[in-house]
mmCIF file of the N, C-alpha and C atoms, coordinates in Angstrom:
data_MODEL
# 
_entry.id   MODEL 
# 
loop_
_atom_site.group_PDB 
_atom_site.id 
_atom_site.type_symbol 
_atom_site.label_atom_id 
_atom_site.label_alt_id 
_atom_site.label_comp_id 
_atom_site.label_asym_id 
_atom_site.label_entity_id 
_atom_site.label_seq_id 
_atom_site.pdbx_PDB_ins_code 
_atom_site.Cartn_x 
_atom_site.Cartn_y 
_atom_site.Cartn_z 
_atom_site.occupancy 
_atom_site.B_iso_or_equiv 
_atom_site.pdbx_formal_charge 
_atom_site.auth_seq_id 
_atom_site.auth_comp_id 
_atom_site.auth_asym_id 
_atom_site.auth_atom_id 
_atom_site.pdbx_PDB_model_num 
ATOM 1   N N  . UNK A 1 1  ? 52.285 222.912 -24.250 1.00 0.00 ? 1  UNK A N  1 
ATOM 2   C CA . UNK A 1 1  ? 53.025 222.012 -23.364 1.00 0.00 ? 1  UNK A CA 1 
ATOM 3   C C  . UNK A 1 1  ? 52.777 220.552 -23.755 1.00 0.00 ? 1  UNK A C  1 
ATOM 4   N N  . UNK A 1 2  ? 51.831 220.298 -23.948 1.00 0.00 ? 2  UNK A N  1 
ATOM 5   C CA . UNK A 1 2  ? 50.868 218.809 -24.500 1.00 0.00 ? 2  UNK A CA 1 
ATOM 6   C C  . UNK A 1 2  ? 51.735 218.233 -25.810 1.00 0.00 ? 2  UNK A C  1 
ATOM 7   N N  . UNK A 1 3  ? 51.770 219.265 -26.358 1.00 0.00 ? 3  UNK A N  1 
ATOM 8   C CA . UNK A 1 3  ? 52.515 218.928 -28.185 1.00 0.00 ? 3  UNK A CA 1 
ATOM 9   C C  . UNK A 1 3  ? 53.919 218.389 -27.988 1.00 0.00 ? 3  UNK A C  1 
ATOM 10  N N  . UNK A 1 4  ? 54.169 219.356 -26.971 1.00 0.00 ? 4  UNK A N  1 
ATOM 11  C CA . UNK A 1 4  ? 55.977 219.301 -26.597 1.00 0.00 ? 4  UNK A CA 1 
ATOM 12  C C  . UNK A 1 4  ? 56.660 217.953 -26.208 1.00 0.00 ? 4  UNK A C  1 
ATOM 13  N N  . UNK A 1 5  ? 55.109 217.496 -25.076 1.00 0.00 ? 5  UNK A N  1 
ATOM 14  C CA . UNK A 1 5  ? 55.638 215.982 -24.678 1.00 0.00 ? 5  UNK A CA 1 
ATOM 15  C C  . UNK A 1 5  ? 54.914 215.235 -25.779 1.00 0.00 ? 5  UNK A C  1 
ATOM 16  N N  . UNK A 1 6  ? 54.498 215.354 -26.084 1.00 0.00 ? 6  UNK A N  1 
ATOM 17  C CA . UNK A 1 6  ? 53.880 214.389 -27.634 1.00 0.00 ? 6  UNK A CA 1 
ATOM 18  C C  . UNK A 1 6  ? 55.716 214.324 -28.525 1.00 0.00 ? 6  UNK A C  1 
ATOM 19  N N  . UNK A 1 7  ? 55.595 215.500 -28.862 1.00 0.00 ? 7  UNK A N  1 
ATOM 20  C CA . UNK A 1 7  ? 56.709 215.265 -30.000 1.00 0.00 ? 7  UNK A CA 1 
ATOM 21  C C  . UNK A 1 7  ? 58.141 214.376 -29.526 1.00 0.00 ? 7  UNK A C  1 
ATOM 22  N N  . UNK A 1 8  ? 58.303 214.713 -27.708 1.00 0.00 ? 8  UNK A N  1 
ATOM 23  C CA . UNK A 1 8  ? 59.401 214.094 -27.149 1.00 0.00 ? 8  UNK A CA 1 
ATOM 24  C C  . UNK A 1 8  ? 59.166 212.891 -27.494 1.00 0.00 ? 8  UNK A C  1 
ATOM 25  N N  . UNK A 1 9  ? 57.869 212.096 -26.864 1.00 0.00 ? 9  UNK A N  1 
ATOM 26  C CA . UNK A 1 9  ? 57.544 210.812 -26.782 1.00 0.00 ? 9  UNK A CA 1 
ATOM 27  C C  . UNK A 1 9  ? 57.580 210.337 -28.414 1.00 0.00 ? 9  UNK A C  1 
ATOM 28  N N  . UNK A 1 10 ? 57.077 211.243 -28.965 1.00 0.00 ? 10 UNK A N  1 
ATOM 29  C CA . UNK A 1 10 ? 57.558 210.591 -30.876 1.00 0.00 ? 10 UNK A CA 1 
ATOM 30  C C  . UNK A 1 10 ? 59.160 210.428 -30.941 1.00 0.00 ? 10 UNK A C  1 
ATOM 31  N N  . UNK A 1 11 ? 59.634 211.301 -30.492 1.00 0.00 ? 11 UNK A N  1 
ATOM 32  C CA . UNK A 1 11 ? 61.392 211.306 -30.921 1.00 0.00 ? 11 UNK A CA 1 
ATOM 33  C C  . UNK A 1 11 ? 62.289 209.881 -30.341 1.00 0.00 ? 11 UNK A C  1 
ATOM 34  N N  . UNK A 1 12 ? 61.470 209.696 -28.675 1.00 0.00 ? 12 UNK A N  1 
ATOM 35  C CA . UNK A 1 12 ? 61.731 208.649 -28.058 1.00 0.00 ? 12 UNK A CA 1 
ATOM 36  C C  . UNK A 1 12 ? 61.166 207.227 -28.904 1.00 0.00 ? 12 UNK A C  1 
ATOM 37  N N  . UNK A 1 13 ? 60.119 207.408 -29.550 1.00 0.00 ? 13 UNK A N  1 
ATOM 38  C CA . UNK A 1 13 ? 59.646 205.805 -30.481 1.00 0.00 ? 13 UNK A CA 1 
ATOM 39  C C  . UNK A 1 13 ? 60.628 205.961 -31.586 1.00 0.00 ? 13 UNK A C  1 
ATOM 40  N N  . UNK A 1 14 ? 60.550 206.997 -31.767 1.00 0.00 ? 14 UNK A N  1 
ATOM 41  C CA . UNK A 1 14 ? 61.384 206.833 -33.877 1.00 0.00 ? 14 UNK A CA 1 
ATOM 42  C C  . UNK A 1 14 ? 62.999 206.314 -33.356 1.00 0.00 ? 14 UNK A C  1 
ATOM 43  N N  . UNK A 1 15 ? 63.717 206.948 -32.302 1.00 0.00 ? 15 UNK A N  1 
ATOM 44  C CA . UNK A 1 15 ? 65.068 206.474 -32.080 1.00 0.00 ? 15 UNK A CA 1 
ATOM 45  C C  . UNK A 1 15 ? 65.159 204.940 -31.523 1.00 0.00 ? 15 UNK A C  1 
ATOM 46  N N  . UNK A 1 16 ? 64.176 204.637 -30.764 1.00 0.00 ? 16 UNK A N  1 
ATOM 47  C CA . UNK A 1 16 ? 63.812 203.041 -30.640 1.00 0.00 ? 16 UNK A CA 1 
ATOM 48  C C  . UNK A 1 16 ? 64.142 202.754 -31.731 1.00 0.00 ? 16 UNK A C  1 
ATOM 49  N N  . UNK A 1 17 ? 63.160 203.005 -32.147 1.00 0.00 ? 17 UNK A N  1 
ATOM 50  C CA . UNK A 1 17 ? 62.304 201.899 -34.021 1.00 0.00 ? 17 UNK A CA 1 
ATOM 51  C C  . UNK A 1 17 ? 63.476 202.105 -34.577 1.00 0.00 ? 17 UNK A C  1 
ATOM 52  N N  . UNK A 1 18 ? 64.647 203.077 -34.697 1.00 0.00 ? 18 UNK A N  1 
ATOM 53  C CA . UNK A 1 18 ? 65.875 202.600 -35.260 1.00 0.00 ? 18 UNK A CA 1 
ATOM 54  C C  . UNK A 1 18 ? 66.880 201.865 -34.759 1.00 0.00 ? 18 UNK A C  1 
ATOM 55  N N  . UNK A 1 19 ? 67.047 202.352 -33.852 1.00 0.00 ? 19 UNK A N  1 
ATOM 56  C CA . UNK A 1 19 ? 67.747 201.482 -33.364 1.00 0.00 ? 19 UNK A CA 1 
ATOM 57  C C  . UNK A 1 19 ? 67.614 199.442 -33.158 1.00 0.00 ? 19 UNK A C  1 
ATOM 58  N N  . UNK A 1 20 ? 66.115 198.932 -33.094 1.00 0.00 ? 20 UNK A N  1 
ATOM 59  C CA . UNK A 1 20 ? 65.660 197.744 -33.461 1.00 0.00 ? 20 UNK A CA 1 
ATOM 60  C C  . UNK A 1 20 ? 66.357 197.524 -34.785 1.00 0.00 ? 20 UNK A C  1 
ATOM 61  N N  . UNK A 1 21 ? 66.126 198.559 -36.049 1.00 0.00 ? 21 UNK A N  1 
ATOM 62  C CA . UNK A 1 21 ? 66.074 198.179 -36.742 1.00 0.00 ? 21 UNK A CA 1 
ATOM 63  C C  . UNK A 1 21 ? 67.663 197.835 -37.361 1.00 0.00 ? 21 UNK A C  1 
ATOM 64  N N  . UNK A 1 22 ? 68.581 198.815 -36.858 1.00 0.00 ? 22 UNK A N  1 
ATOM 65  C CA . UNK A 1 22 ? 70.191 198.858 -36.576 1.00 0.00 ? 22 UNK A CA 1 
ATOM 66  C C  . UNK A 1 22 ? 70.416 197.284 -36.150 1.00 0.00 ? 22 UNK A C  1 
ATOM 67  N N  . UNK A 1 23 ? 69.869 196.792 -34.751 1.00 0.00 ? 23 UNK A N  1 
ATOM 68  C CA . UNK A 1 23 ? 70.438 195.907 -34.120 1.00 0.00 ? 23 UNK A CA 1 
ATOM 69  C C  . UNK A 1 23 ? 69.659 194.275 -34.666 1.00 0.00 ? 23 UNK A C  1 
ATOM 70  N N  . UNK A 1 24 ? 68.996 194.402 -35.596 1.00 0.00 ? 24 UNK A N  1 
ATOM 71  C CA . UNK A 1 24 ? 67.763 193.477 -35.951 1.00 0.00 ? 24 UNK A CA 1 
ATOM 72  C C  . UNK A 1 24 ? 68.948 192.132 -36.432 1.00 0.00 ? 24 UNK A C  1 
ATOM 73  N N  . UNK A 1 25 ? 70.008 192.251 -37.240 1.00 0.00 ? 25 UNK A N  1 
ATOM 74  C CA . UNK A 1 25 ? 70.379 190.961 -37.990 1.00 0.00 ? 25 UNK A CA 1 
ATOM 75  C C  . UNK A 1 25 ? 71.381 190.758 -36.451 1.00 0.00 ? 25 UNK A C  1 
ATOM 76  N N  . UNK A 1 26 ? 71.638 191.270 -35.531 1.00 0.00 ? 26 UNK A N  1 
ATOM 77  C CA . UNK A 1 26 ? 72.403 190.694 -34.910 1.00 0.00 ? 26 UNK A CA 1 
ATOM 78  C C  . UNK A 1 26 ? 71.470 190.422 -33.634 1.00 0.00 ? 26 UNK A C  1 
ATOM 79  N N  . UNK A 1 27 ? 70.123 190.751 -33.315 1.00 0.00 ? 27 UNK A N  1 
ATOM 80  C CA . UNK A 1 27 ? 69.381 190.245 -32.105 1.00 0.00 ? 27 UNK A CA 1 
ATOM 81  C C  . UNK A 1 27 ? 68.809 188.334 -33.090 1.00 0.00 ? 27 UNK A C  1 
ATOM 82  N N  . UNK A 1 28 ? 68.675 188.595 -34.281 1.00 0.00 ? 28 UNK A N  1 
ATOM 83  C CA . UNK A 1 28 ? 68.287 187.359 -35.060 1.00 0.00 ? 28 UNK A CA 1 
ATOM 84  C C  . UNK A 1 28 ? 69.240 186.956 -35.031 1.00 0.00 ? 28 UNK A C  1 
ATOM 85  N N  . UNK A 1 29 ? 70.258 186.266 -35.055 1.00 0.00 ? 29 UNK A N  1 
ATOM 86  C CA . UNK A 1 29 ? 71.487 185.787 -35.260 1.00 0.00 ? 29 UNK A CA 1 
ATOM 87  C C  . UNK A 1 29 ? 71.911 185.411 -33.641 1.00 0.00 ? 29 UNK A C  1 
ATOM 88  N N  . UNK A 1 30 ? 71.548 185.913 -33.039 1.00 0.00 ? 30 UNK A N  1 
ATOM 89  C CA . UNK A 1 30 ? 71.501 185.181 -31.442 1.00 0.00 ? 30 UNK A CA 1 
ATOM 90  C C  . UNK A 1 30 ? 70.253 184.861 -30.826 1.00 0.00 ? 30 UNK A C  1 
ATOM 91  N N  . UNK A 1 31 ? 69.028 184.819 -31.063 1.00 0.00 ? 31 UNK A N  1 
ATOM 92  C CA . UNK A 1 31 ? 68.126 184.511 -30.724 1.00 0.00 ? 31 UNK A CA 1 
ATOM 93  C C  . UNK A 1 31 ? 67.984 183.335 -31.109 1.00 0.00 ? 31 UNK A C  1 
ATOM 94  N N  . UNK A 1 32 ? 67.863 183.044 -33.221 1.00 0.00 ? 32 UNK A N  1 
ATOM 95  C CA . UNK A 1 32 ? 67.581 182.074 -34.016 1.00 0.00 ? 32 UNK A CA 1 
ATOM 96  C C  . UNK A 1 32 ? 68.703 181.422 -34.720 1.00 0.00 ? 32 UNK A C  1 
ATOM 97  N N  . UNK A 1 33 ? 69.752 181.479 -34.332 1.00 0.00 ? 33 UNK A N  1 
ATOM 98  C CA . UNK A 1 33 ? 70.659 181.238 -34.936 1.00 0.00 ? 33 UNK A CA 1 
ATOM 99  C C  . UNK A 1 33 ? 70.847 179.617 -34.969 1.00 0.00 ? 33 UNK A C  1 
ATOM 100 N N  . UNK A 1 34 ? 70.672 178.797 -35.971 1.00 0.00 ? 34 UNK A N  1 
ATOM 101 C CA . UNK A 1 34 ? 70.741 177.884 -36.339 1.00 0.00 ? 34 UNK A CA 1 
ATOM 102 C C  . UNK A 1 34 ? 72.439 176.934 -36.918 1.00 0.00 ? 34 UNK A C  1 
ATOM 103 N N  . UNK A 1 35 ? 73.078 177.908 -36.777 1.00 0.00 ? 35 UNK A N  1 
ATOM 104 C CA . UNK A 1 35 ? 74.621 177.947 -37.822 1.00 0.00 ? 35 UNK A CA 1 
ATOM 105 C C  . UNK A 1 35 ? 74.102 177.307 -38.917 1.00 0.00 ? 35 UNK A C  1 
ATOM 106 N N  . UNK A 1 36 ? 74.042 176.340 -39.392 1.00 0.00 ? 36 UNK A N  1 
ATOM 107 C CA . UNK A 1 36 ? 73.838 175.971 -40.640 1.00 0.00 ? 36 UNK A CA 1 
ATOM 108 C C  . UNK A 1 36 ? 72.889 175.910 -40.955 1.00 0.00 ? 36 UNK A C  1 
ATOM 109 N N  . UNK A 1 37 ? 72.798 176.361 -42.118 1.00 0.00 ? 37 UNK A N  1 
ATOM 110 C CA . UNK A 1 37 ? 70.896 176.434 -42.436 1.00 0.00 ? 37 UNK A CA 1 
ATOM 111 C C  . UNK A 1 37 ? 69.835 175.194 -43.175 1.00 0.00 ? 37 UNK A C  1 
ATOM 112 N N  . UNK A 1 38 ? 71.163 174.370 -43.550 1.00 0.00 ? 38 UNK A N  1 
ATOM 113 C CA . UNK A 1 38 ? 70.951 173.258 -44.014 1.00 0.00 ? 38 UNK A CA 1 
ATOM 114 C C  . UNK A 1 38 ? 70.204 171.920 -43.055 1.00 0.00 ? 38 UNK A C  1 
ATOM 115 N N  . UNK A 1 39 ? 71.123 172.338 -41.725 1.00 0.00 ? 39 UNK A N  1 
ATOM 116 C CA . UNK A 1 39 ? 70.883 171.558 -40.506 1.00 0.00 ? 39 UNK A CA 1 
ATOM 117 C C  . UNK A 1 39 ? 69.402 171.945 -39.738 1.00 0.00 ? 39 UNK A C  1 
ATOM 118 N N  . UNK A 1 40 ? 69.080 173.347 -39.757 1.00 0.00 ? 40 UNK A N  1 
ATOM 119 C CA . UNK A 1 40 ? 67.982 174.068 -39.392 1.00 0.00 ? 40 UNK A CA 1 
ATOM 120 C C  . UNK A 1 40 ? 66.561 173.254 -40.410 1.00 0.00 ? 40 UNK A C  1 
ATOM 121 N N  . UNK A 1 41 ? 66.314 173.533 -41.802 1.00 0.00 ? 41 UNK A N  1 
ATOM 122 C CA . UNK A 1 41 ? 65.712 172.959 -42.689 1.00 0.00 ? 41 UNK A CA 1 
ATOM 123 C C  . UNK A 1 41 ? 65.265 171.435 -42.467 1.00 0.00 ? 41 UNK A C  1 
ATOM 124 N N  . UNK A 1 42 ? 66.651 170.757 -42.007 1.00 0.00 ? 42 UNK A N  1 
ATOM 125 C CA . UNK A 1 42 ? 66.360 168.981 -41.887 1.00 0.00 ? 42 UNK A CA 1 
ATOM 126 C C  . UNK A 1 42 ? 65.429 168.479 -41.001 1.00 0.00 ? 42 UNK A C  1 
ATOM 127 N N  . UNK A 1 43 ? 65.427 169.756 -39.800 1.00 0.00 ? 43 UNK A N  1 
ATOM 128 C CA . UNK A 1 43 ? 64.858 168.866 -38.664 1.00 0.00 ? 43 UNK A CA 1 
ATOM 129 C C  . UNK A 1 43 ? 63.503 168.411 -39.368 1.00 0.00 ? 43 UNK A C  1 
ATOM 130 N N  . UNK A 1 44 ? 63.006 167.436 -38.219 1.00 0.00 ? 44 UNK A N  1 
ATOM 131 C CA . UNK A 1 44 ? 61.601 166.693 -38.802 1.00 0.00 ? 44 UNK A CA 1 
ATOM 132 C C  . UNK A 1 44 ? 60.775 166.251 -37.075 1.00 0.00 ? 44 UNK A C  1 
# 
C-alpha cells in the first residue's frame, strides 16, 4: 500500500517537473521580460 502512494506521489512530481519545464520560456517571458534586451543590459 506504502509503495503505491509513493509511486502516485512520484507520478504527481515527474508530471509537475514537466510541465514547469513545458511552461518555463513562457512563465520567463512574463515574469522577466525586459522586451529589449539591449534596454535590459543598459540599466546602471
Amino acid at each position: 500500500m506504502i509503495k503505491i502512494i509513493i509511486k502516485i506521489i512520484a507520478l504527481i512530481i515527474i508530471l509537475f517537473g514537466t510541465i514547469l519545464i513545458y511552461d518555463a520560456r513562457i512563465i520567463t517571458k512574463k515574469n522577466f521580460g525586459f522586451g529589449d534586451q539591449n534596454e535590459a543590459s543598459n540599466r546602471t
